[in-house]
N, C-alpha and C positions, 0 to 999 in steps of 0.2 A: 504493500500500500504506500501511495506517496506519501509523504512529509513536508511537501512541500507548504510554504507559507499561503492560508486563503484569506484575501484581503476582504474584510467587511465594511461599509458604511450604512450607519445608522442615523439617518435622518429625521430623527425624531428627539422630544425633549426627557427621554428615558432617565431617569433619576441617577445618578453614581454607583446606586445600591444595586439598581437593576444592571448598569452596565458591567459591574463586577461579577454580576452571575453570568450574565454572559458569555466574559472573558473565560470564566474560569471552565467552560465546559471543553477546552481545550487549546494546549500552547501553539497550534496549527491556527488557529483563530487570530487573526491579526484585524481586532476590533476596533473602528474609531467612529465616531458621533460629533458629526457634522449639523447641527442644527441653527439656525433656523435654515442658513445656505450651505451648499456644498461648493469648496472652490474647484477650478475647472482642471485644477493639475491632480485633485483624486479620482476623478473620474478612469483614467485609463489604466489601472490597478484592480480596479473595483470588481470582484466576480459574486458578491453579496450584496443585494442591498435593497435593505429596510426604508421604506419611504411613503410619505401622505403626498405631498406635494413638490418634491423635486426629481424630475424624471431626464436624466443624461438624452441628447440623444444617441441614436443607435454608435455611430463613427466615434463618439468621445469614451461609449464604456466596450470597447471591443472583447473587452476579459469575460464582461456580465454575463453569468450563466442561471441567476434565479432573482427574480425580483418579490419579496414581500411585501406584499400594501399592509397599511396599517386600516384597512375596514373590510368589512364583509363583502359590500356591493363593487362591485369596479365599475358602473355607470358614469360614472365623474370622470373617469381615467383612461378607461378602455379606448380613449381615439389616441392616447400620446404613442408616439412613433415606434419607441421602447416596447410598447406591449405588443407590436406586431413581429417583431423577431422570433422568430421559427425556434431557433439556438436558445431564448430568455424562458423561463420554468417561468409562470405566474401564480405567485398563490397568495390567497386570501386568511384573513381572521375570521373569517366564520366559523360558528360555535363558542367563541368567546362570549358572545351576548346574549346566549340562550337563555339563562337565568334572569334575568333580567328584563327580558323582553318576554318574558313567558310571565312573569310578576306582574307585566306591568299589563299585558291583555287581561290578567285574573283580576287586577284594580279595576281595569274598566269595566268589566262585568256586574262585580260586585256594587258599582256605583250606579249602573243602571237597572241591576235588580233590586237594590234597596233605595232607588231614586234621589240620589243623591244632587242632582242638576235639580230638582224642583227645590230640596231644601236649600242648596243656596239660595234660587230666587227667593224662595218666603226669608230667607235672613235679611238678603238684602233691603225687602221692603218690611225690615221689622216687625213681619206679620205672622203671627201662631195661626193656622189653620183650626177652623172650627170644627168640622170633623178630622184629627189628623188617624184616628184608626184606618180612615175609609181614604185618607190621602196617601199614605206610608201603608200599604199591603206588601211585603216584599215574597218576590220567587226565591225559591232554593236554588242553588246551581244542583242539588243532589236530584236527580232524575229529569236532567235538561238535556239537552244533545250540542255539543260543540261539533260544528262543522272547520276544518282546515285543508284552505285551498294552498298545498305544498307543503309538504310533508318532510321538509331537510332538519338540522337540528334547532331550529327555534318552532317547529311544528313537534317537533318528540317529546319534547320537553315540557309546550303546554299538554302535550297529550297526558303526559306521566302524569301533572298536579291534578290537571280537570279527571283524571280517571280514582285518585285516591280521594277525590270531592264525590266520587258515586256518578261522574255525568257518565253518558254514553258518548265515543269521539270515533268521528268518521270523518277521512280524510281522501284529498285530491293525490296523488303520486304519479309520476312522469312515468316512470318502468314497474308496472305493475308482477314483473315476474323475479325483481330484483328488493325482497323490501327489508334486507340488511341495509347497515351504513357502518362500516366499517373503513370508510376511505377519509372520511372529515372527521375534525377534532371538535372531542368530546371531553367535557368534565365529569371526571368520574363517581359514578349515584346519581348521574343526570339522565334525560333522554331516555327513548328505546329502540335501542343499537338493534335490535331483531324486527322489530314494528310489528306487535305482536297486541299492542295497545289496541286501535283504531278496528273497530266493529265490524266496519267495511271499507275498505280501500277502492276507491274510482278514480278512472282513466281521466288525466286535466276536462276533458271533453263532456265528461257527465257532471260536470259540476251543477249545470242548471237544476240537474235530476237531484242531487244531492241534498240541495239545501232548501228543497220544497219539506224535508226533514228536520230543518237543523233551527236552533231556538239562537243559535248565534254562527256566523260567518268569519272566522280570523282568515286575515289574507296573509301569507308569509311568503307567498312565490317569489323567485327572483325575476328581477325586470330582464329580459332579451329586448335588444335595440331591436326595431321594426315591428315588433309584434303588438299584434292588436290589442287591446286590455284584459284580461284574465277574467271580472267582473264587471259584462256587459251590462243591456239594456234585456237579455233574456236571464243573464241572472239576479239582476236587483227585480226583474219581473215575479219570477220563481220563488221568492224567498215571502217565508211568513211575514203577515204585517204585523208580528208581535216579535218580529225580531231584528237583533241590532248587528249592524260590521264592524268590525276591527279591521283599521287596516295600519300595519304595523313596516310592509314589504317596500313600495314603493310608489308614489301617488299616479305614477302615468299607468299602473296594471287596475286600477279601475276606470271607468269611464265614469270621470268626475260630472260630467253635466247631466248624466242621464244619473247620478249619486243623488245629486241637487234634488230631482225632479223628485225623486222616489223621499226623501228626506219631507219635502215640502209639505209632498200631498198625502204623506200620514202611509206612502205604500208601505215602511216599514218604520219601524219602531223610533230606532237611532239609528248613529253611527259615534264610534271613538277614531277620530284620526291625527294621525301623528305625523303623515305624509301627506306628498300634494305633487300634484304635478308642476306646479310653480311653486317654487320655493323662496326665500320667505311669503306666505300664501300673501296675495296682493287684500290689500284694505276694503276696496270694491268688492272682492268673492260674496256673496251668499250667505254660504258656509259659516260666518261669522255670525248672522244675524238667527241664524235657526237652535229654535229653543231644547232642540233631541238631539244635536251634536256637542262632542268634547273635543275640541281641537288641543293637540299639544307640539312644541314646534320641533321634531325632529327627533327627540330626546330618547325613545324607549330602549334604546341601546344603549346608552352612555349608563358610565358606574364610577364611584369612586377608586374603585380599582382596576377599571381599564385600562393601563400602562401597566400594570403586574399581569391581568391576564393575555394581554398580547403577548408580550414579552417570555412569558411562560409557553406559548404556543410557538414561538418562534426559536426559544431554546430545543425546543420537541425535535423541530425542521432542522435545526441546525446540525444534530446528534443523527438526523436521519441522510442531513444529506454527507456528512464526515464516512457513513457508512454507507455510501450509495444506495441507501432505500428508497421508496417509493417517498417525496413530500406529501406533506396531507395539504389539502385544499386548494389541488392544483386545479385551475382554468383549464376549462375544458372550451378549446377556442369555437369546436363547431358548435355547441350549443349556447356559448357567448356566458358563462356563468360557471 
């Protein structure tokens, strides 16, 4: 096996603490942390390298043989030059934010089945409800059905907590004949690595049929450029009007106008959204003004420990690529994700 020295940059604002564990997972590892900028005389060394937003291009890192994003989604990234290199590994943090983003869909549940948006309006207008028994009825989540359109690890993961809550969870999955996950990174006692949870498993394409079932809709699919929305005008059709969406994935995989309509006209209960197809959502939207949505602006993934959990996923990669393993969360270019 070589010994030869593998240059890394880390472009990111990784603590001392963290970079020390880094270093230390081997003297082959010739680690430095470039942040906020990277100058242009490290780039042609470079065969590692961790990065949000500084991307070489292709001619300046000719060594680069794996690039790490520091997020789940590559939507933001996937056009810079670097990611089109044949020869560059692309791999993501997915899985890092399972827990967190499976928490935070179980918040929004819990806020619309115990109605939480009406009690703020009555705070606000300092007003006690004269009947509040008959105002505050709340459902159980325990005998409810969680619908999940994409089934990757922030779909397992709500799957595991909504199944120890007693709901029933039936889910969307790409390759129906494959429904291990043993390729992507997982925290361990999380998820389910066998998908063994979900009642029923259907083809992306049965979704309309799906969630004529489901007392709630989490969307977790990943966005592919070009592709039409995931939660059309026949699935917001589809869906009970006692029931509410999460959309946690990506705001361009719903169709936000025909979201609006159905929102408006009472077709369905709520929605929790976190995403949007324009980002910061513009002041004009809608969206803002409807009394059965929870916007939030981006956040369901962020953790105080986001820089230990990446960091820990990327020490994983690093041990796997020192030992020519397979990386976990690699880009798979034909499916864009």
């Amino acid at each position: 096996m070589s010994q030869e020295p593998i240059h890394v940059v880390v472009s990111m604002d990784f603590s001392d603490e963290i970079m020390a564990k880094l270093r230390a997972i081997s003297p082959r590892l010739q680690i430095e942390r470039h942040f906020p900028n990277v100058p242009e005389s490290v780039w042609p060394q470079t065969e590692i390298l961790y990065t949000q937003q500084n991307f070489p291009e292709p001619a300046q890192a000719p060594r680069l043989r794996w690039l790490q994003a520091h997020s789940a989604g590559l939507d933001t990234i996937i056009k810079q030059p670097i990611m089109k290199a044949e020869d560059v590994e692309i791999t993501t943090t997915s899985g890092i934010h399972t827990v967190q983003m499976s928490e935070f869909c179980l918040t929004m549940m819990l806020a619309f089945n115990y109605k939480l948006l009406t009690s703020l309006q009555l705070q606000a207008k300092a007003e006690w409800p004269k009947n509040p028994r008959d105002v505050f009825v709340p459902n159980t989540l325990r005998g409810q059905t969680l619908g999940i359109a994409g089934y990757g690890s922030i779909g397992r993961e709500l799957a595991r907590i909504a199944s120890a809550l007693g709901m029933t969870v039936l889910a969307t999955k790409r390759n129906l004949k494959e429904t291990t996950d043993h390729d992507g990174y997982t925290e361990a006692g999380t998820g389910d690595p066998e998908g063994v949870i979900p009642a029923r498993l259907y083809p992306p394409e049965a979704l309309a049929s799906m969630v004529t079932l489901c007392d709630w809709l989490v969307v977790t699919t990943p966005l592919v450029e070009g592709a039409p929305p995931v939660v059309d005008q026949k699935v917001l059709d589809a869906m009970k009007k006692t029931a509410v969406l999460i959309n946690v994935a990506r705001g361009a995989v719903v169709d936000e106008a025909a979201l609006i309509t159905a929102l408006s006209s009472k077709k369905i209960a709520g929605a929790a959204l976190d995403v949007f197809k324009e980002e910061p959502l513009p002041t004009t939207s809608p969206l803002w003004n409807l009394d059965n949505v929870i916007i939030t602006p981006h956040i369901s993934g962020n953790s105080t420990k986001y820089h230990e959990k990446a960091a820990a996923l990327f020490a994983d990669n690093l041990q796997r690529y020192l030992e020519n393993k397979p990386l976990l969360n690699r880009l798979n270019r034909k499916r864009g994700y």
